[in-house]
N, C-alpha and C positions, 0 to 999 in steps of 0.2 A: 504494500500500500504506500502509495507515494503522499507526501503531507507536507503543505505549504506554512510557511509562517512569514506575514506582513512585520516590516520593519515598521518600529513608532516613525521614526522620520523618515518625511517620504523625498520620492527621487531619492535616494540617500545614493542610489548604485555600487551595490554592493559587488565587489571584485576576486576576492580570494578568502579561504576557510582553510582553516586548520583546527584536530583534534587540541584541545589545551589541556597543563597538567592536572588541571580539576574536574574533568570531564567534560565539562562544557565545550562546545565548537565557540571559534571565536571568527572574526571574518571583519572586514577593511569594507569601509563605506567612503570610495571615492570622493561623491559630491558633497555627502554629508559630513565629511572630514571626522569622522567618529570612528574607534574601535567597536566591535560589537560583540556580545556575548551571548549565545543561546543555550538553555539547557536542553536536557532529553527532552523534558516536559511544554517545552515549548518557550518557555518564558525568557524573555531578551531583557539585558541590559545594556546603555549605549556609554560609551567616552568621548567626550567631546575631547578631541586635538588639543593642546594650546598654540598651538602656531595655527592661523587663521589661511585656509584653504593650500593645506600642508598637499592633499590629494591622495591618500594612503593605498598605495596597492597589495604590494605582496605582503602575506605572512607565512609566521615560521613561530615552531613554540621553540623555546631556547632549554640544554639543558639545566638551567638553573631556575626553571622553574615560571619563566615568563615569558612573555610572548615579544618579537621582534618583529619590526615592519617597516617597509621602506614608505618613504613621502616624498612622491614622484616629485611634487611643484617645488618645492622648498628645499630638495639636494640634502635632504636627513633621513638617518636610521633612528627610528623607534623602538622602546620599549618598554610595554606596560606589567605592571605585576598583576598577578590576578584579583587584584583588589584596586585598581585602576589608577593606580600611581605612573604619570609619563617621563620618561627623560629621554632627553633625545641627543642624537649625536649627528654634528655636521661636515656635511663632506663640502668637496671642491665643487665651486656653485658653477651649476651647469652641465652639470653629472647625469641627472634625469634617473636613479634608484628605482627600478621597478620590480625583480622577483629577488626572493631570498628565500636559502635555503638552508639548514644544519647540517655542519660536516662533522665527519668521523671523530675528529680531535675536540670537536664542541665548541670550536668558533661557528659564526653565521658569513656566509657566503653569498654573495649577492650581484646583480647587473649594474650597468651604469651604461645607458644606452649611449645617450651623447659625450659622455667621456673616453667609450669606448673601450671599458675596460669592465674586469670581474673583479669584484673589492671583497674585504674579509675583515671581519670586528671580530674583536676580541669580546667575553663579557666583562670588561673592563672597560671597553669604550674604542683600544686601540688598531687604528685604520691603516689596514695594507689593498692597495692595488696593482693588479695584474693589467697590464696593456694587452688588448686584443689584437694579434699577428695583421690580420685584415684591416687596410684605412677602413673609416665609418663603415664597418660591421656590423654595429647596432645591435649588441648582445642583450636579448630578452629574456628567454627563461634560461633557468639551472636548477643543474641537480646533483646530488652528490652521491656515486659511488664508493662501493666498501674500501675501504683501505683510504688513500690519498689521491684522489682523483674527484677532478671537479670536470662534468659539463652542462653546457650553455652552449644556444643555437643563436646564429652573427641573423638575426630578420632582413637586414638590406643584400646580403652578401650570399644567402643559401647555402652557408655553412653549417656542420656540427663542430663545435670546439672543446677542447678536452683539454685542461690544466691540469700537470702533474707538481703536487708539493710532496718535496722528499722530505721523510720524518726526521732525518738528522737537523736539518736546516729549513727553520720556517719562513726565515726572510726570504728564500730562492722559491723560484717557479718557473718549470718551462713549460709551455704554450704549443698546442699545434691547432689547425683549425683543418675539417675534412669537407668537401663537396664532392657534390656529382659529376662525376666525370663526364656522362652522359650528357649529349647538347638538347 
């Protein structure tokens, strides 16, 4: 049985969902610039943003227990606790943050379409980025493979791209991006 649940604010455009540590789904309200929270039971709770038309896409639950999300307008990573506490962390403006995802070591891994690159927080706050091989590739989603292996698909460029971080050394990353060979 399929079963719908109306967001209190409306248009809000809701974007992405993820399972949270509490059980609850939690899920990113583009226009409404709110996190959101539903239980099984149906019943939603919303967080207003504090930065004013942030555009919140992607989420990811973090393992420390909170949820992380990118705010495509404003070039910030978010994250709230499951008790709606935000703090937010700011990248290179211009960056355009769209999906994020948890990797193996338990940093968050994430897009940056117009900067062109695949970035990584720490839960600490601390911002590494990876340049994408491809000029304006336009890396949108990701995902993260067992061990150390990150990919992300380049949208402009009809790429799959695959970042490897060796565990010895977390500052290094090599890069490759694959297409179709076929015309």
């Amino acid at each position: 049985m399929l079963t719908e649940f109306p967001i209190p604010t409306p248009d809000s455009a809701p974007l992405d969902v993820t399972a949270g540590p509490d059980g609850a789904m939690w899920f990113t309200e583009f226009l409404g610039n709110k996190i959101g929270r539903i239980t099984g039971a149906g019943d939603i709770a919303e967080v207003l943003i504090p930065t004013p038309d942030s555009r919140p896409e992607g989420i990811a639950t973090g393992p420390d227990g909170n949820l992380w999300f990118t705010e495509r307008a404003v070039d910030r990573i978010g994250r709230i606790t499951p008790g709606g506490r935000i703090t937010e962390y700011q990248l290179d403006e211009g960056s355009l943050p769209l999906d994020i995802a948890l990797g193996s070591s338990g940093d968050l891994w994430f897009t940056e379409r117009a900067a062109n690159c695949v970035g990584r927080i720490t839960l600490r706050g601390k911002l590494t980025h990876f340049a994408v091989p491809t000029p304006a590739g336009e890396p949108l989603g990701i995902a993260v493979a067992a061990g150390t292996t990150i990919w992300f698909v380049e949208g402009a460029s009809d790429k799959i791209g695959r970042l490897h971080v060796p565990r010895h050394d977390r500052r290094r990353a090599a890069g490759e991006a694959f297409h179709n060979q076929r015309g």
